[in-house]
N, C-alpha and C positions, 0 to 999 in steps of 0.2 A: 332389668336384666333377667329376673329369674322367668317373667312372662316371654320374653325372647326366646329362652334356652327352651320351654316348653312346646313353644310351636315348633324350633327346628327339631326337637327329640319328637314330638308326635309326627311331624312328616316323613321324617324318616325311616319310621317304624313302621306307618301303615304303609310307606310306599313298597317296604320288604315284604309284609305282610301279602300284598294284593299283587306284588312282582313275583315271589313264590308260588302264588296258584298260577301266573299267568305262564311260566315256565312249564307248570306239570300241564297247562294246557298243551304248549307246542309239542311238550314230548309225545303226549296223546296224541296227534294229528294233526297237522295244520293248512286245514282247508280256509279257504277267506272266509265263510258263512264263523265258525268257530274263533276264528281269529278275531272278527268284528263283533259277536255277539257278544263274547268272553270279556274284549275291554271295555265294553258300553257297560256291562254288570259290574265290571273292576270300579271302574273311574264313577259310576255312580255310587257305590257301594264310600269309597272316598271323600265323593263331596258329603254326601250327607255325613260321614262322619265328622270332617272337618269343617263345615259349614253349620254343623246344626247342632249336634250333640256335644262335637267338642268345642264348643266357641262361647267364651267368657260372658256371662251376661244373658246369653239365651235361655229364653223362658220356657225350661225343659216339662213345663207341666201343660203347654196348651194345646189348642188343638189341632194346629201343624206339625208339634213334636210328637205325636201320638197316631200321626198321618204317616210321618217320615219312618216313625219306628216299624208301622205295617208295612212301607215301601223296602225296608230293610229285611225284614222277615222275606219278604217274597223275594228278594234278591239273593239272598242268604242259602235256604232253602228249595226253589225251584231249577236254581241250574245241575243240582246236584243230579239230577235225572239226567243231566247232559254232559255233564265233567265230574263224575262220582271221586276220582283221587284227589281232581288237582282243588275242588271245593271243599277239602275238608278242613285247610285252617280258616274259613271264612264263619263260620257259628260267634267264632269270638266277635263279632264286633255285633252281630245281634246279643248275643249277652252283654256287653259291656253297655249298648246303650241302652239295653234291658233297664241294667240298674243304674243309669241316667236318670229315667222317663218316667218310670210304673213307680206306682207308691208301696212304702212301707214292707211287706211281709211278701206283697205278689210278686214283687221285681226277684226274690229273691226263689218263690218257689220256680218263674220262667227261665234263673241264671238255672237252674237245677236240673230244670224238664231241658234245656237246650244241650247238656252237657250230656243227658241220658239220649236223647235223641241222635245226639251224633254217634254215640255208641251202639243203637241200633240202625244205624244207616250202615256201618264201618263192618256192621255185623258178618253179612254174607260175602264182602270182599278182603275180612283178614285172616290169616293163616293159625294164631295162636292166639292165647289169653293176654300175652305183652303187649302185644300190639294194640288189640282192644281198649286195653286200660290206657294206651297214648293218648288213640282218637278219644277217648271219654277227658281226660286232663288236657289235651289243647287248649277248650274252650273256655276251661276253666280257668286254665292260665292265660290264655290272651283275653278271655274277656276280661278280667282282673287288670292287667296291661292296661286297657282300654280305657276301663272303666278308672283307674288311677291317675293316667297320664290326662284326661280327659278332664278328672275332679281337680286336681290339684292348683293346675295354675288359674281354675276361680276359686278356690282356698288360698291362695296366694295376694290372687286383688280383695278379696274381701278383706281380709287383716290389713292389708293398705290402704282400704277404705278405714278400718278401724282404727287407724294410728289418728286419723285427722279429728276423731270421732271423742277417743280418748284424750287427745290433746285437749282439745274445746272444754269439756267433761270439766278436763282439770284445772281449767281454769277459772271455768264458772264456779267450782268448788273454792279456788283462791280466793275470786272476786268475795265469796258469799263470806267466808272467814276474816278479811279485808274486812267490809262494811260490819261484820259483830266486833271485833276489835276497836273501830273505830267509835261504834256506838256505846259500846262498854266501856273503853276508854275516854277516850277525848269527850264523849258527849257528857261527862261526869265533871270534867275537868271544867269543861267551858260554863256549863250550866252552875256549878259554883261560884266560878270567877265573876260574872255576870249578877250573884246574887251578894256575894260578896263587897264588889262595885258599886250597886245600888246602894247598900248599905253604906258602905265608906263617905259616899257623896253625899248622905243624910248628917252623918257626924263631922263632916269638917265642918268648922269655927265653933262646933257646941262642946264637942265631945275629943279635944284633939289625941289624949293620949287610945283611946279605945280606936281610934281613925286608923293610927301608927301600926296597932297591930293589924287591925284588917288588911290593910294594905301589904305588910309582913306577910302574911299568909296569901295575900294574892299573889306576891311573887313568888313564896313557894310554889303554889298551885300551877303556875304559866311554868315555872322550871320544868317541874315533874313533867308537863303535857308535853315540853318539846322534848323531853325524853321518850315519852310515850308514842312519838311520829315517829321516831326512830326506830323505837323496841317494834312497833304494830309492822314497821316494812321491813323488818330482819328476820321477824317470828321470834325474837329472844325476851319478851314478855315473862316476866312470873310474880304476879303482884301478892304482896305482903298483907295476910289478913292482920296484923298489929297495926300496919300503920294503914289501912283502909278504915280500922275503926277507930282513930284519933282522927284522920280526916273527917270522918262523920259526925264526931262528936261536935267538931269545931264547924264545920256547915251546919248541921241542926241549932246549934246553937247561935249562930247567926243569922239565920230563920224565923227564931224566935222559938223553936221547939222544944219544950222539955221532953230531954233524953236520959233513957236508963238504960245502961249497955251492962248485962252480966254474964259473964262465963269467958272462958278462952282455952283452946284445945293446942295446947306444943305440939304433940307428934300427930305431926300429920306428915304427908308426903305433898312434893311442890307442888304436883296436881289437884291433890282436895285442895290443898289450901288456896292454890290459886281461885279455882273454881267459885270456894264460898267466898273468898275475897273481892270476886266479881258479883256474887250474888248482893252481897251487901252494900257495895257501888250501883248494883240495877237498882236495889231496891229503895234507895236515898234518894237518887236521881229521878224514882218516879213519884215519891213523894215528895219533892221539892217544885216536880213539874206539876203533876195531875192534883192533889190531892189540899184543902185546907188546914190539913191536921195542926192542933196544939200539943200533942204528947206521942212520942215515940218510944217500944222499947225494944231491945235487943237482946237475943237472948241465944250464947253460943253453949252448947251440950254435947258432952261423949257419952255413947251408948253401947260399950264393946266394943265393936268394930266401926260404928257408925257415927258419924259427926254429923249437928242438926245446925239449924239458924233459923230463927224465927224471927220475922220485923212484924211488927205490930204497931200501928197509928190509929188516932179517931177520926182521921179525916179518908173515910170509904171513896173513893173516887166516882162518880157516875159511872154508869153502864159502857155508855160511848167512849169516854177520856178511858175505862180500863183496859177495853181492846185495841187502843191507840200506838199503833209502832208496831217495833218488831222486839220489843227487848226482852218480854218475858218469854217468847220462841224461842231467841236465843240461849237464855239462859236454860230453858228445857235440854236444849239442844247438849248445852255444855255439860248439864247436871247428867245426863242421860248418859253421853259419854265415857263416862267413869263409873257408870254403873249405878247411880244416884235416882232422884226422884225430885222434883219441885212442886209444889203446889201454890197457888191462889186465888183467896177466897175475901169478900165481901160480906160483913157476918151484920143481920137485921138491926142490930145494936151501932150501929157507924161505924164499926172498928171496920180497918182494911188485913188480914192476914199474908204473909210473905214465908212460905214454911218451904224449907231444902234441906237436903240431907243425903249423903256423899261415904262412901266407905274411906274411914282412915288411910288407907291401905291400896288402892284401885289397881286392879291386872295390868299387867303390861299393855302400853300400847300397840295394836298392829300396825306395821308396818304399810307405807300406802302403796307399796309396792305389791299389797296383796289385790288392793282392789282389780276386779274386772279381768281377773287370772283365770275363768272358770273355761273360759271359749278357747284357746290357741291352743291348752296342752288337748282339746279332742281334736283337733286338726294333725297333733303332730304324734297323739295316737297312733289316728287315722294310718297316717302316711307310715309309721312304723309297723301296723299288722301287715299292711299292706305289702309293704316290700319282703318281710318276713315270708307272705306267704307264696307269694311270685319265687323269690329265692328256694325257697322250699319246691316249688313245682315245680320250676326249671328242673331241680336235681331230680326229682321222682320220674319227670319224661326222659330223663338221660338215664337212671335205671331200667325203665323199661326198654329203652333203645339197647340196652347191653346186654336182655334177656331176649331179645327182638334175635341176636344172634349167637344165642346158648350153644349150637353146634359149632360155632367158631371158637367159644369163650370156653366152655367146658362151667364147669361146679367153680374151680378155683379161680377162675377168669370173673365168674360172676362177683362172685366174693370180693376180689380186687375188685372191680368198677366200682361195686356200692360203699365200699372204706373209701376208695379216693373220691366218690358225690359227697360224702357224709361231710369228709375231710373241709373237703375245698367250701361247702353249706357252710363248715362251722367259720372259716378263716373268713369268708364274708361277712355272714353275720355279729359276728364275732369283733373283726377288726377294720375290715375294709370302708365297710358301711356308716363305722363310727366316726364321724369329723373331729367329733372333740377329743379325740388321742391323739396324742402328740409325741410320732414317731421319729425317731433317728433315721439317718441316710440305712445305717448299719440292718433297722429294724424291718424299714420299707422295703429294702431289698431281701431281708430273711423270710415276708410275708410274700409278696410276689413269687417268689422263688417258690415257697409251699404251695403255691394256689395253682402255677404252672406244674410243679411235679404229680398235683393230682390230677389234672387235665390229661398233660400228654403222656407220664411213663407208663400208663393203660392202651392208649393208643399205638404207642409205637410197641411195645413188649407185646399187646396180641393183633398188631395188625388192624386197629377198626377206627375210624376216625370218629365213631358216630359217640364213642367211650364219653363221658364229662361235658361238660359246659366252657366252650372255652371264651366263649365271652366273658366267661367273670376274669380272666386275664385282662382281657380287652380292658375293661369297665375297672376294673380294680389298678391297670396302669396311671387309668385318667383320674382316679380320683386319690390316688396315692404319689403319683410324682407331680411335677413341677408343671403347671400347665403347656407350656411348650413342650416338654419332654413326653409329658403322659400323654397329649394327642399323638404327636409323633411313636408312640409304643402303642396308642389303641389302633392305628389306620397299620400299623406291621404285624400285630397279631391279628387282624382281620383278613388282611393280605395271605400273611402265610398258613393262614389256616385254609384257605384255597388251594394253597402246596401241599400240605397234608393232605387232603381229599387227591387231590392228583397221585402224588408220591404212592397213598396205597391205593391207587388203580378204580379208583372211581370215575362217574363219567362225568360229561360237563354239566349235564342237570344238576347233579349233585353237589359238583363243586359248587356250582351256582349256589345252591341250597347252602353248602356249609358257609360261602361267605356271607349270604345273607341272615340268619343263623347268629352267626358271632355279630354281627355287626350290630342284631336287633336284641341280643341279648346284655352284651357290652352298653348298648343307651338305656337300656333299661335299667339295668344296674345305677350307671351312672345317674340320670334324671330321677331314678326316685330317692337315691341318695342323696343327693343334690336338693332338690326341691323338698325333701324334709327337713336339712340343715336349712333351710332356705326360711323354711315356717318358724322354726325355732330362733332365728335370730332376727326374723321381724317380731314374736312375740319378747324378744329381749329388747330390739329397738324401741316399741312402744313405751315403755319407760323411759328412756332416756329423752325420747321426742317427750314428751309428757314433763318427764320436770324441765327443756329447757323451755317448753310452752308458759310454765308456771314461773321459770324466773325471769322471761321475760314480762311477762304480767307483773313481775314484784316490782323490776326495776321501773318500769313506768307510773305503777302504784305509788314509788316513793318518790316517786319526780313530783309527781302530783300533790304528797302530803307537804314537799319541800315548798316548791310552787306556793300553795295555796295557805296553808296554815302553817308554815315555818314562819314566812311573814309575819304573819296575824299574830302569830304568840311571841316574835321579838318585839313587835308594837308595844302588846301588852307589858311586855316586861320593863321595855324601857323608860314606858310612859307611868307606870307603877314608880320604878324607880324613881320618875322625877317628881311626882308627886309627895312622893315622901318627904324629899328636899321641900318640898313649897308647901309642905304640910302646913308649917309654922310661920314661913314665913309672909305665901301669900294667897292664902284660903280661895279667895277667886277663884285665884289662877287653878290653881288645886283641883277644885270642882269642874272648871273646863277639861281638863285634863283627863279626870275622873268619870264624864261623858262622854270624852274622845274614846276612853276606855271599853268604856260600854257599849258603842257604836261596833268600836272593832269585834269585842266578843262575840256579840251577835252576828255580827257576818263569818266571823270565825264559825260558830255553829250553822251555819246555811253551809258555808265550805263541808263542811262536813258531812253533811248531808251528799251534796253535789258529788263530791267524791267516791265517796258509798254507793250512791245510786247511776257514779257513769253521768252526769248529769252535766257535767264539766265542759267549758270550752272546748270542741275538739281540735286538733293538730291534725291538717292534713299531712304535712311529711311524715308525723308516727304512725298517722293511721298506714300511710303509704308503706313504710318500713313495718310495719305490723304485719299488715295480710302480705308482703313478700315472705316472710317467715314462716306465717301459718301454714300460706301454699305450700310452701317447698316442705315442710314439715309434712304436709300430706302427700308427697312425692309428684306435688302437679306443679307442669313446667310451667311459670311463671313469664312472662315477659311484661315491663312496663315502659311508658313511655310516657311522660308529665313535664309537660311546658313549665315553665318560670310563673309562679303563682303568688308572688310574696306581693302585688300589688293589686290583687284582687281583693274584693272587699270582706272584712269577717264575717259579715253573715253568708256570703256565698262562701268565702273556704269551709265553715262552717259544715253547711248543707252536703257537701261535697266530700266532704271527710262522711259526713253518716252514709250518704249512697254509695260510698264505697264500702264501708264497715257490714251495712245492712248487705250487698251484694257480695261479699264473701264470704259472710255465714250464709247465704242461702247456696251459695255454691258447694261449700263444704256439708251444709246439713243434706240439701237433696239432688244433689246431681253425682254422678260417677265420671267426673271430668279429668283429664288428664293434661291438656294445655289449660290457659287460662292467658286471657291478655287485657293489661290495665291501660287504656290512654285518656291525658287528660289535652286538650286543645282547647286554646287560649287566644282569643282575637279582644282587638278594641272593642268590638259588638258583644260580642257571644264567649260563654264559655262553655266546652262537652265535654263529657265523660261518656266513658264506655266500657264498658266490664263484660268481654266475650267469652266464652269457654265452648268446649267439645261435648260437655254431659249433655247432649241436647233434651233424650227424652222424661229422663228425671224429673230434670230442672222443668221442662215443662210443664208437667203432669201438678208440680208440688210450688209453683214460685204465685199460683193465683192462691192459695193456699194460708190462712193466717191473716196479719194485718202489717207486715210489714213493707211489703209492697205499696200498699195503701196510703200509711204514714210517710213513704217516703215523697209520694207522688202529692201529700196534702203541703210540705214543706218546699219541694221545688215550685211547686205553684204560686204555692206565698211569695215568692221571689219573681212569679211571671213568666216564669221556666215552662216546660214539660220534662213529664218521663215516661218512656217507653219499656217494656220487658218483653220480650216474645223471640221465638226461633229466625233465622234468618234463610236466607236461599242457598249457604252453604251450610247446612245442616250444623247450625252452631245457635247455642243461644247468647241471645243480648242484650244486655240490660243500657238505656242511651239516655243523658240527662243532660238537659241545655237550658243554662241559665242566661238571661240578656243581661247586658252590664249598661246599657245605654238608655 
């Protein structure tokens, strides 16, 4: 919508704009040579504006744009020898696309020389210093105009590029927090149980009552984890450094490790402690995994403000097994967080060192609503100097308009005109402009009321219609009442200010002029108002797209730990339980049991992995309900169409789920697409997919790019398939995958 609203407010502006000279042309003369030359300049002067500087996406810095801008200049400037009145609002649109084109500091000295140049054009044909100072502020203000109405709604697509951008962002951040949870968690859990198991299955029939505890403790351990699928998909985690270090004592000890565990720190906040609580779990879990150690010690310390942990074992891990995984990154990661430090080290002597340490106390967390906040409020800046200073120059060329006719106005006339621009300045900027006030019927009508009495009781008390700005009536209707009402009040004040111009005895040029006039200053008002609220509430949307991107990520994250290891750990549990029963009575049986055990854990631990890493069977109907989400989340119209696939074979839905997964992140990552269309077709022979979209040249430039293309195309193959990517004869690109089933 707000890209709509743009085009219709920029056509209509420049069509006033180029329909004003072409009127002071007829008044000048209207020979056919004049008539034909005058709109060949108009109507070129248009396209290029609209076709090349203001059109979204154009690559305002090449060398057709710097072609066009010279084409502008000499349209700009050379009729002026031939039509010197009726060409002088036309400068504004060479400055405006001035500061489209030029770079940095020059666009800026050309807006300057253009606005001075028309001032010495205007020189030898105006009667006073008022006037002067108009022609010099026109250009200033319509190029501004220009250059706004022009910027904006690609300020507009970019942040709706950037919602897709953010959304993704946040979820690969989910994904990444997901898989450390998982690995600090459950990979703790499992890799105990597992060791724990071993053990168990050594002491039945020798050792039964030491069996009985082990087992006790496995089924705590399975408890706690299927807690822990829980806590890791809700984010409501906060693990207890007391009972992390009785767990370790009791694994080390089952190990075979002598353990000396000294020190313990009460006040802590749930953050450090969680933090070291995890560190102590990393740091057990990789000495249980990587390392031979006989002697472990532990050692918790306050330092002031600072809380330490030190693991220490004699079993040094190799080079290779220490940079194994990702758990001490995480762990950095987490310690880092709170403002912490972790360290480890590998000392000549075998020991392995495990040293963190964490402020009691850690700052507040930021909020994630901060991240990625740095870019929308310069857009919405942008757009607020911007209208500020149009607003503001509107009223200064309406003061010079009312010293333009000082012998009508007198000293006190003048005096009135610039209180009532000042006035009516202020109640725009002030209130009109502002969306987020929220005004009464009572209010709305008290402001309107003000902004009209500065307008017309100048006009009608001395006679001059040229007094004020009545477009901001106009403009201040539509975005103050009720959208049917406020059109209906902008198209009657534009109207009647045509009566006014009649009323005091102007001619029809003029009238001409005044309606066009209010009408261009009313959409201006309106559209940059508009399209500022418009910035601000996509950078407000972007969060909310963003967290519901992220819980839809949860929810399939917890289907998945349901799925895959909720199973696994009621195995565990139940089959612990039964073992205990058969403990005594039938050892075998017991130790079968006890294996069955151990089977599950261990694939429990690959689950864990697999999930972490995405590595998981995929779902074509999630996948299919995923990217419909994503898209429309990025505001790209989606349409799908998917044949009955539930009898196709797993490793083709499979395959077909990643071609789709891999083709709408490449669509989201590099294309600027706006449709997008999913079909899957399904025969006895054959099955295709099809993933087309509108971004054509993005996506083209960037989909040979990477290796996912690649991968996708090694995987269809396996299967005897093809896959195709490339633009099509309707300027769309396509990505096409055809598996045989026969």
């Amino acid at each position: 919508m707000s890209r709509r609203l743009a085009y219709v407010v920029i056509s209509i502006v420049f069509a006033n704009y180029l329909g004003n000279a072409f009127f002071y042309v007829l008044q000048a003369g209207t020979t056919p040579v004049r008539i034909v030359a005058s709109l060949a300049c108009l109507l070129t002067i248009g396209y290029l504006q609209l076709r090349v500087f203001s059109r979204p996406g154009a690559d305002l810095r090449s060398a057709q744009a710097h072609l066009a801008l010279g084409a502008m200049a000499l349209l700009v400037f050379v009729p002026v020898l031939f039509f010197p009145n009726a060409w002088s609002g036309m400068p504004g649109f060479f400055a405006g696309s001035a500061l489209l084109v030029l770079p940095g500091r020059v666009r800026w000295l050309v807006f300057g020389a253009v606005a001075v140049t028309n001032g010495f054009i205007k020189y030898v044909h105006v009667a006073n210093v008022a006037e002067l100072v108009y022609y010099v502020l026109t250009p200033v203000v319509s190029g501004l105009v220009v250059y706004g109405l022009s910027r904006l709604p690609s300020l507009v697509r970019q942040l709706e590029t950037a919602r897709s951008e953010l959304a993704e962002l946040a979820v690969s951040q989910e994904r990444l927090r997901f898989a450390r949870d998982l690995h600090d968690l459950l990979g703790f859990s499992l890799s105990a149980i597992t060791l724990k198991v071993e053990l168990a299955r050594k002491l039945v029939g020798e050792h039964t009552e030491r069996a009985l505890r082990e087992l006790a403790e496995i089924l705590g351990i399975a408890r706690e984890a299927l807690t822990d699928v829980r806590a890791v998909a809700s984010s409501y985690r906060e693990l207890s450094l007391s009972d992390e270090i009785e767990s370790a004592r009791s694994v080390l000890a089952a190990a075979g490790v002598a353990t000396t565990i000294e020190g313990e720190c009460a006040e802590l906040s749930p953050r450090s402690r969680t933090v070291l609580a995890t560190v102590l779990r990393e740091g057990v879990t990789n000495l249980l995994r990587h390392s031979d150690a006989t002697r472990c010690s532990i050692t918790i310390s306050c330092d002031g403000q600072l809380v330490s942990i030190d693991i220490t074992n004699d079993g040094a891990p190799s080079e290779a097994a220490a940079d194994r995984g990702s758990g001490l990154t995480n762990l950095a990661a987490r310690t880092t967080a709170v403002g912490g430090s972790l360290h480890a080290q590998a000392s000549p002597d075998g020991t392995y060192r495990l040293h963190a340490e964490v402020p009691a106390t850690p700052a507040p967390e930021e909020p994630a609503s901060e991240l990625g906040a740095a870019g929308p409020p310069i857009a919405t800046q942008f757009a607020q100097v911007l209208l500020t200073t149009v607003v503001i120059g509107y009223g200064l060329m309406a003061t010079t308009l009312a010293f333009h006719d000082y012998s009508l106005l007198g000293p006190l006339g003048i005096a009135v005109a610039a209180v009532s621009v000042a006035g009516m300045v202020a109640l725009v900027l002030g209130i009109v402009s502002r969306p987020h006030l929220q005004l009464t019927p009572v209010q709305t009508a008290a402001v309107l009321a003000g902004v009209a009495i500065c307008v017309y009781a100048p006009q009608f008390v001395y006679g001059s219609p040229f007094i004020g700005v009545p477009g901001f009536v106009a403009g201040s209707a539509a975005l103050l009442l009720p959208r049917a009402a406020g059109w209906v009040g902008f198209i009657a004040v534009v109207a009647g200010q045509g009566v006014v111009f009649g009323v005091l005895g102007q001619g029809p040029v003029y009238i001409a002029w005044g309606v066009m006039a209010t009408m261009n200053h009313g959409l201006v008002l309106y559209a940059l108002s508009r399209l500022r609220s418009m910035v601000t509430e996509l950078h407000e949307a972007r969060e909310e797209l963003a967290t519901a991107a992220v819980t839809q990520e949860r929810l399939r994250f917890a289907r998945d730990l349901h799925d895959l290891l909720g199973y696994s750990l009621s195995a565990i549990t139940l089959k612990s339980e039964l073992t205990h029963r058969l403990l005594t009575i039938d050892p075998g049986r017991a130790r079968q049991e006890l294996t069955e055990v151990l089977d599950i854990s261990r694939q429990a631990l690959a689950d864990v992995r697999s999930v972490a890493l995405s590595y998981r069977e995929l779902s074509l109907n999630e996948e299919t309900q995923s990217a419909q989400a994503l898209l429309c989340a990025a505001d790209i119209e989606v349409t799908v169409r998917i044949d009955a696939c539930d009898e196709l074979p797993t490793d083709v839905r499979v395959t077909l789920a990643t071609v789709l997964r891999e083709g709408v992140t490449n669509l989201l990552r590099h294309s600027k697409a706006e449709r997008c269309e999913i079909v899957l077709s399904s025969s006895p022979q054959l099955v295709t997919m099809d993933i087309i979209n509108d971004g054509l040249a993005a996506t083209d430039r960037n989909s040979r790019n990477g290796s996912g293309i690649g991968n996708l195309t090694t995987r269809v193959c396996a299967l005897g398939g093809s896959l195709d990517a490339g633009p099509t004869s309707e300027r769309t690109f396509r990505l096409h995958a055809e598996i045989p089933l026969a």
